[in-house]
C-alpha positions in Angstrom: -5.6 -5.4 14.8 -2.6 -3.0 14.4 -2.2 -1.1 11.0 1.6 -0.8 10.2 2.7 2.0 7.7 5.7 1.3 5.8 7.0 4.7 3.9 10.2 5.9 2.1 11.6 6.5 -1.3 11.7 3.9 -4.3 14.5 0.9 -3.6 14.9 1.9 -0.2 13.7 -1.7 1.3 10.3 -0.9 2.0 8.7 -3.9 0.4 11.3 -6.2 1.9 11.2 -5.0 5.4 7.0 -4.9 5.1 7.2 -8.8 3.8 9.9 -9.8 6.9 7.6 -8.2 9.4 5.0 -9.8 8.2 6.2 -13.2 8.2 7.2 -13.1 11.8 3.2 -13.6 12.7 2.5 -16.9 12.8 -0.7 -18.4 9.9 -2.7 -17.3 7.3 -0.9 -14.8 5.4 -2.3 -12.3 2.6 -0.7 -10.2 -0.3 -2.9 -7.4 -1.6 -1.0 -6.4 -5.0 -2.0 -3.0 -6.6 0.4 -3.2 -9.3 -0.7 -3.4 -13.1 1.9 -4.7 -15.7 1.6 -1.8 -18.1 5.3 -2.7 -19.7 8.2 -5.1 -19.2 10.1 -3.1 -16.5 6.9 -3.5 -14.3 6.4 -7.0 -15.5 9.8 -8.0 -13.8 9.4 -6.2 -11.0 5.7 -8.0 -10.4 7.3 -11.5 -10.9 10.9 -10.6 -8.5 7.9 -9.9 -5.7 5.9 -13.1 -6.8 9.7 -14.8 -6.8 10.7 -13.0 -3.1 6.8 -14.2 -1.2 6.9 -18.2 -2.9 4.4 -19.5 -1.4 4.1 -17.9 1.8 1.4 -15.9 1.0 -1.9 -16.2 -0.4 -2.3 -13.1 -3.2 -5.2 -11.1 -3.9 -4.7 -8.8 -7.1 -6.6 -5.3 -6.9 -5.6 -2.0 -8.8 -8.5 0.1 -7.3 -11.0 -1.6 -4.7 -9.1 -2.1 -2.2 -12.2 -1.9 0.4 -13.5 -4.8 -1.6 -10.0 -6.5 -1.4 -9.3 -5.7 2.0 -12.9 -7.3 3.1 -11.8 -11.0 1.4 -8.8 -10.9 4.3 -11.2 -11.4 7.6 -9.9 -14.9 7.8 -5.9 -14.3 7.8 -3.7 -13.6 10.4 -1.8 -10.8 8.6 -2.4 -8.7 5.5 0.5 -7.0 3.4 -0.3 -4.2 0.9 1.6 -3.1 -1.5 1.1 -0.5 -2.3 -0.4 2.9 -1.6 1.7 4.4 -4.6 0.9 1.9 -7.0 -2.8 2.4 -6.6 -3.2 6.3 -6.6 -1.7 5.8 -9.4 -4.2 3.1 -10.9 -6.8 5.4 -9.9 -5.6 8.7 -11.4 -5.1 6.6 -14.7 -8.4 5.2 -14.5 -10.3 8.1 -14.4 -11.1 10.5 -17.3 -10.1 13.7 -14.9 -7.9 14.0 -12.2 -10.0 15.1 -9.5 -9.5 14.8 -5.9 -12.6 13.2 -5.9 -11.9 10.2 -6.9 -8.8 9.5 -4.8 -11.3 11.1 -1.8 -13.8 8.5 -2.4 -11.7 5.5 -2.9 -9.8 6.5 -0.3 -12.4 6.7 2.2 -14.2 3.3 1.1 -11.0 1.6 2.1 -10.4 3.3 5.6 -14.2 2.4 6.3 -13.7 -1.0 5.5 -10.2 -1.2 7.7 -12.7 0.1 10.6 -14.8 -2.8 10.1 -12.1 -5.4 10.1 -11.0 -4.1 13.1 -14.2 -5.1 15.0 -15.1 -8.0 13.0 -11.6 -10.0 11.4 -8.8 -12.4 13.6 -6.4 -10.3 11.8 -3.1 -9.2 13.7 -1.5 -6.7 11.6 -2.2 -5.0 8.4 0.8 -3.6 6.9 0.6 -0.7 4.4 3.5 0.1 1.9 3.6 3.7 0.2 6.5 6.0 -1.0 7.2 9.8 -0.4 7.3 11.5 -3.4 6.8 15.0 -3.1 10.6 15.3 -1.0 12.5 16.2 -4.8 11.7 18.9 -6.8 8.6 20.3 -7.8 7.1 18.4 -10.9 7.6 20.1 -14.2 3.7 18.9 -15.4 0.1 19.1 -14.0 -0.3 15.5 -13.7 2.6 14.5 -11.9 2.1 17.4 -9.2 -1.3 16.2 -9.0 -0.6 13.3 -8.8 2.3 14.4 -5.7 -0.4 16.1 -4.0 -3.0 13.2 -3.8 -0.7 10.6 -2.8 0.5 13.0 -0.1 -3.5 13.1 1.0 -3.1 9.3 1.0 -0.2 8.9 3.0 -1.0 11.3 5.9 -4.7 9.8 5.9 -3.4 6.5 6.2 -0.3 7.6 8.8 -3.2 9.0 11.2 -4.6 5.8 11.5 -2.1 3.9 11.7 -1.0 2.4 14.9 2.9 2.1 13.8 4.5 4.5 11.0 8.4 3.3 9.8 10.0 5.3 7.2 12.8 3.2 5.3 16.1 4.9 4.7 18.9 3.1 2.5 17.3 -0.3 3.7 17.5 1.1 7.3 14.0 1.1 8.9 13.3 4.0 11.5 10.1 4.4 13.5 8.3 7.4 13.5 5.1 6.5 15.5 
């Protein structure tokens, strides 16, 4: 099982390359979806992705378990998530302080759980979308630097393990490892 990394900054194609690579592997396909419709700008960008897939892919909806999300996959041949961003987010919101504790913790539930589909899924590829945020300027309040700084503990933790890292530039996808 390979774990591909798809990075870059918002619109720059990520999702779009992520969903062509992964329908290039042949059978059972999954779409992990992190996103919560909180107002109608994220409501039409939910349904353009549910539009974009059809029915291509089977979708499992997950805001912050995502080591019990990723576990339901076992039987696919390929697993898109989408995304890394989305879900930092959901888990920020969701708890009462801001803590690096609870990113930590989520964060290493679902790495422990990629480990064991590695040994034990017929998975090919798990793909991995995220953005970089932390590239403009410093954040003018505490929760959005926070929330910078964990996402950037995300990313890299994720990048390590990741077999293939591509960071998408103005729709251009370039490979970093």
């Amino acid at each position: 099982m390979k774990i591909v990394m798809v990075t870059g900054g918002q619109s720059c194609g990520k999702s779009t390359f992520a969903q062509k690579t992964a329908e290039k592997i042949i059978g059972k396909r999954a779409y992990i979806a992190t996103a919560q419709a909180f107002d109608e700008e994220m409501k039409i960008k939910i349904q353009r992705h549910i539009d974009e897939r059809e029915d291509r892919f089977d979708t499992i909806e997950e805001p912050l378990e995502l080591d019990k999300a990723i576990l339901k996959t076992k039987e696919y041949d390929v697993v898109l998530l989408d995304c890394l961003t989305m879900w930092t987010s959901n888990i920020i919101l969701n708890n009462e302080n801001t803590e690096e504790t609870a990113v930590e913790k989520y964060l290493e539930n679902f790495i422990k759980s990629l480990e064991e589909l590695k040994n034990e899924s017929k998975i090919q590829k798990i793909i991995v979308v995220t953005n970089e945020v932390g590239w403009g300027i410093i954040p003018g309040n505490k929760i959005s630097r926070i929330y910078a700084r964990l996402l950037g503990t995300v990313n890299k933790k994720i990048a390590k393990i990741s077999d293939e890292v591509y960071m998408m530039v103005s729709g251009i996808e370039v490979k970093i490892k």
